[in-house]
Backbone as a ProteinNet text record, in pm:
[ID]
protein_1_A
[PRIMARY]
XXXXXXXXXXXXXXXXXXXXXXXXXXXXXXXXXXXXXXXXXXXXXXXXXXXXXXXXXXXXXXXXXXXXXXXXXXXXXXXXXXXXXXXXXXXXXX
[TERTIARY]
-445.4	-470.6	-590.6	-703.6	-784.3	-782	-826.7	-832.8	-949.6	-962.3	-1163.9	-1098.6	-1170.5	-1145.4	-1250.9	-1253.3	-1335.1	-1487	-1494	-1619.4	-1676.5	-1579.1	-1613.2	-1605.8	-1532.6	-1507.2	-1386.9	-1362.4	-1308.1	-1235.3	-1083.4	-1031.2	-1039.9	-1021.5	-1039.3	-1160.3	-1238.4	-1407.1	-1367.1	-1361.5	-1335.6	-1240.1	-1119.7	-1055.9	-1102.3	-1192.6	-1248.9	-1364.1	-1406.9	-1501.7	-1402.4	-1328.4	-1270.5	-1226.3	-1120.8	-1121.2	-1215.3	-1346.9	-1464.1	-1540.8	-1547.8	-1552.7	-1431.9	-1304	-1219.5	-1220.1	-1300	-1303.9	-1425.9	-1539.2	-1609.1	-1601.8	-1541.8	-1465.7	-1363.4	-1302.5	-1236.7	-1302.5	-1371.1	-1474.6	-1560.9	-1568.5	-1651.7	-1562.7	-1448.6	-1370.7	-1296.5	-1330.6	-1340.4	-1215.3	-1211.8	-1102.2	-1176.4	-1159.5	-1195.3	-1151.4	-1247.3	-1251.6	-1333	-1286.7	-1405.1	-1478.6	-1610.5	-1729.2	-1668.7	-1693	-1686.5	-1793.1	-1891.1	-2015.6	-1966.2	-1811.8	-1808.2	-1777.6	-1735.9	-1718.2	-1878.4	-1927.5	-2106	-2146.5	-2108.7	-2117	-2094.5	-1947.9	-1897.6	-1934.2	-1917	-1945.2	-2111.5	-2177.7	-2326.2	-2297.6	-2252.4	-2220.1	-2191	-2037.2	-1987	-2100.2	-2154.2	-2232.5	-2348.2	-2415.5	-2504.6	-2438.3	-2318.8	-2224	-2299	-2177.2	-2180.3	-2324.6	-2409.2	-2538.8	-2576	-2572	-2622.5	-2572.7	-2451.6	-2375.9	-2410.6	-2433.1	-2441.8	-2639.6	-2719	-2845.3	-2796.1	-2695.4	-2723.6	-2644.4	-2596.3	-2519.2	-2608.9	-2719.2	-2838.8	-2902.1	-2934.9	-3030.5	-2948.5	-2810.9	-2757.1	-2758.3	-2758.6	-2739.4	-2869.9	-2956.7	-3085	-3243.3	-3209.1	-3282.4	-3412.9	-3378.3	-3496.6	-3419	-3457.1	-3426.7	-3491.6	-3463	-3531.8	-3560.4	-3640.8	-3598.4	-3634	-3750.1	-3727.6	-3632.5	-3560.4	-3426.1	-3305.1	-3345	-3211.9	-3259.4	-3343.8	-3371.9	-3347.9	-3423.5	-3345.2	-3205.7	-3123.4	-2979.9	-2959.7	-2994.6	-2960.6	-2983.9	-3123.9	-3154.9	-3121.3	-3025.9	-2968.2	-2812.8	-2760	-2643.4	-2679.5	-2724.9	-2763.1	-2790.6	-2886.4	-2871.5	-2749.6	-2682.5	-2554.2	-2427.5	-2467.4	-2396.7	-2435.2	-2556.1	-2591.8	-2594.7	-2583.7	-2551.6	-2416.7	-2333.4	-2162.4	-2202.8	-2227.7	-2210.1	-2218.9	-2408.4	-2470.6	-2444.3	-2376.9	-2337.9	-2282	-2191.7	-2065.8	-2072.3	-2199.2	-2256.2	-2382	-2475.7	-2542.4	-2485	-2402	-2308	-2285.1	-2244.9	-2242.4	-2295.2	-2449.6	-2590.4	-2618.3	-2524.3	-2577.6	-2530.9
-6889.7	-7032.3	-7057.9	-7126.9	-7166.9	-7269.1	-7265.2	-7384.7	-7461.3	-7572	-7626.3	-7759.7	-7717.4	-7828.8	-7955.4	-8062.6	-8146.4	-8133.1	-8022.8	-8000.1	-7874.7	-7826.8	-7710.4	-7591.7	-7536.3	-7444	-7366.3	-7288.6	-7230.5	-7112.5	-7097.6	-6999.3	-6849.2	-6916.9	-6727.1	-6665.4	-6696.1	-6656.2	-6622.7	-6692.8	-6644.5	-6550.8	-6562.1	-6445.6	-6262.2	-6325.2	-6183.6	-6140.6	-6259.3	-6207.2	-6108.9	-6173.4	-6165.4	-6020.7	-5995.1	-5829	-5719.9	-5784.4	-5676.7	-5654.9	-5733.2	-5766.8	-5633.6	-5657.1	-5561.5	-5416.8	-5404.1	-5290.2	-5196.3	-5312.7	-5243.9	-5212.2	-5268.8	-5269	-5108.1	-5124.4	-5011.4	-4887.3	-4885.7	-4791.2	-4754.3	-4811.7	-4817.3	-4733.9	-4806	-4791	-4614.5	-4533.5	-4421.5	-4332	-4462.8	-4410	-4355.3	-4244.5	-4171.5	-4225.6	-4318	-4370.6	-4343.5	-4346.1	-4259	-4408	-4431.5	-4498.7	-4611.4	-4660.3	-4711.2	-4826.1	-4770.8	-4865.9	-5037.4	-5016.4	-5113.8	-5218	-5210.3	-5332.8	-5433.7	-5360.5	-5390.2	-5455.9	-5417	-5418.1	-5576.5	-5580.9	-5732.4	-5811.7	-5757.9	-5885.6	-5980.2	-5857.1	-5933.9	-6022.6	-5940.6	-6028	-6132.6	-6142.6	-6262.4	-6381.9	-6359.6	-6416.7	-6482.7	-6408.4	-6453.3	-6543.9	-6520.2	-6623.1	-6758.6	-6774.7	-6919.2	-6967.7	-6882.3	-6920.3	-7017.9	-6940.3	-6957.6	-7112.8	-7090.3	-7209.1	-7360.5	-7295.1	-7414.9	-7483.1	-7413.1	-7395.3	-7503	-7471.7	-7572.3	-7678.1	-7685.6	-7825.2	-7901.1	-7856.1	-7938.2	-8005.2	-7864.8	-7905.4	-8011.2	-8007.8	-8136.9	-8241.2	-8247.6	-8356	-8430.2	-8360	-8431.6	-8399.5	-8330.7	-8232.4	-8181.9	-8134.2	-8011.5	-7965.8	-7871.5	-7759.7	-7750.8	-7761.5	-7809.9	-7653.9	-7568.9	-7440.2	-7425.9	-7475.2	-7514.9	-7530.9	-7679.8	-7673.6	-7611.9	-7522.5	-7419.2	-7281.3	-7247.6	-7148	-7189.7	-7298.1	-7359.1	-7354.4	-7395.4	-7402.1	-7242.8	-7173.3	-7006	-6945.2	-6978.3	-6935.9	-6941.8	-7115.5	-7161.4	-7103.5	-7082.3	-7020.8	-6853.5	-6815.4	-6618.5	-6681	-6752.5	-6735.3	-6786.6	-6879.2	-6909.5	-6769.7	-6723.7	-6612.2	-6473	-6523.6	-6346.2	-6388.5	-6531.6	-6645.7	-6555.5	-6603.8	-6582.7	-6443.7	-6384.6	-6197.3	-6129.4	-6151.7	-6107.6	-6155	-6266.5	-6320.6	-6203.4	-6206.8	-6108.3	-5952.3	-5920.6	-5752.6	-5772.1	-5932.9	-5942.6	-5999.6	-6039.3	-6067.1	-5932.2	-5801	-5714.1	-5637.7	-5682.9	-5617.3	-5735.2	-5854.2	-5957.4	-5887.8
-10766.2	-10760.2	-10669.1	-10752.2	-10652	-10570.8	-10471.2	-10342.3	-10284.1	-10327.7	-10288.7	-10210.3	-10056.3	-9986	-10044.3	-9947.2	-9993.7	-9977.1	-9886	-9790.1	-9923.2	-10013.7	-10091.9	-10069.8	-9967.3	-9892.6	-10008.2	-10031.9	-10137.7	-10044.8	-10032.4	-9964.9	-10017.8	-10185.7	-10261.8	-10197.9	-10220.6	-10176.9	-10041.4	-9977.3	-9832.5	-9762.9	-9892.3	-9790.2	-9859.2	-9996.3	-10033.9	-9892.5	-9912.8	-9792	-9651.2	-9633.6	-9521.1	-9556.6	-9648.2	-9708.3	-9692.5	-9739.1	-9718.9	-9604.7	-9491.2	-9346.6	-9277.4	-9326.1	-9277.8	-9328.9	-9478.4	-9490.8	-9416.8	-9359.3	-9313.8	-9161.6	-9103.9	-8968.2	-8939.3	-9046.8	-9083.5	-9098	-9165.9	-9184.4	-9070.7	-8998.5	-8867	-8751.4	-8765.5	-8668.9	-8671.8	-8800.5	-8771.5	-8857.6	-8945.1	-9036.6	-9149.5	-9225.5	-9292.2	-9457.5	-9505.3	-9619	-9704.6	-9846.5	-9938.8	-9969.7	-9967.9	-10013.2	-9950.3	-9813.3	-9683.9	-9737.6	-9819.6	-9857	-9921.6	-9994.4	-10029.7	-10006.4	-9888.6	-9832.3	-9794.5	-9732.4	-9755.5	-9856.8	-10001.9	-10107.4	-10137.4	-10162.7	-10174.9	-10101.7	-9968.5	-9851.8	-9919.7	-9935.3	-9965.8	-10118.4	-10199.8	-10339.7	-10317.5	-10265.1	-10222.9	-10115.1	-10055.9	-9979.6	-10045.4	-10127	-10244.5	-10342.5	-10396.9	-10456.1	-10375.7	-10259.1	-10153.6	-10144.6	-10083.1	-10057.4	-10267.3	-10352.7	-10489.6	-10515	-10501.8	-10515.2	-10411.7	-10299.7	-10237.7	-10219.6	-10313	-10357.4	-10472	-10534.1	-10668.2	-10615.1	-10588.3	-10490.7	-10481.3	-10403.6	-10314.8	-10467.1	-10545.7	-10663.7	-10755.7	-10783.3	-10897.9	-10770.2	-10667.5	-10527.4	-10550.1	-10528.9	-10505.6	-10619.6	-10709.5	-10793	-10771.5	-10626.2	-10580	-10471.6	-10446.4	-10297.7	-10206.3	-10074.2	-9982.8	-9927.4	-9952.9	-9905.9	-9736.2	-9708.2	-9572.4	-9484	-9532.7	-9450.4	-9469	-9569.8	-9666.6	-9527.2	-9482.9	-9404.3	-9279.1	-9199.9	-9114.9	-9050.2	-9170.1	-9145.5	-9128.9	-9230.1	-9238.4	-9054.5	-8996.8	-8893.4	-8807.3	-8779.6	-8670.6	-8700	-8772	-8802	-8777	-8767.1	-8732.1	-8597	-8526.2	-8376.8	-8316	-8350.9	-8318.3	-8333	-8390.9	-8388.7	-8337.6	-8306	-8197.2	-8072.8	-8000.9	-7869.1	-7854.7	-7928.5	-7934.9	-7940.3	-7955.3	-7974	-7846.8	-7805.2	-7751.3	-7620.3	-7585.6	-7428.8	-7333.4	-7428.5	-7369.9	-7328.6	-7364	-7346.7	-7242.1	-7210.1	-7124.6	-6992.2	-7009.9	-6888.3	-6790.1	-6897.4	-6808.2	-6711.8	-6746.8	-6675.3	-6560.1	-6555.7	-6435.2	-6289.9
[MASK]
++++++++++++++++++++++++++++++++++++++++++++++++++++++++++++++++++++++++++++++++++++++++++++++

């Protein structure tokens, strides 16, 4: 059963994501799995999905793509998440 909040957030999608996130964690973490690669694999598929999808959102929304602020958002979301990452390992060198 699929699930689309109002915002469009889709849980199937996400908890595949979330699956392939753990398989690569797993894989990392030193467990001996045959083709470890796939979690890599999906995670990016799936990700290209959301990103694709939320590209045509914009385009039936407004009928053009702002790719500018489509990168934007992408950029401030990757530094927001290497802020949150990276704090916690430079803290240790203070």
């Amino acid at each position: 059963m699929m699930t689309i909040s109002p915002a469009g957030f889709r849980n199937d999608i996400q908890g595949i994501r979330a699956i392939a996130v753990a398989l690569v964690v797993v894989h990392h973490a030193g467990v001996v799995t045959p083709g470890g690669f796939i979690g890599v694999d999906v995670f990016f598929v799936v990700s290209g999905f959301v990103i694709t999808r939320m590209l045509l959102k914009e385009f039936d929304a407004q009928g053009k793509i702002n790719f500018r602020n489509f990168y934007l958002r992408r950029i401030r979301r990757l530094l927001l998440g290497c802020d949150n990452w990276k704090m916690p390992m430079w803290s240790r060198h203070l």
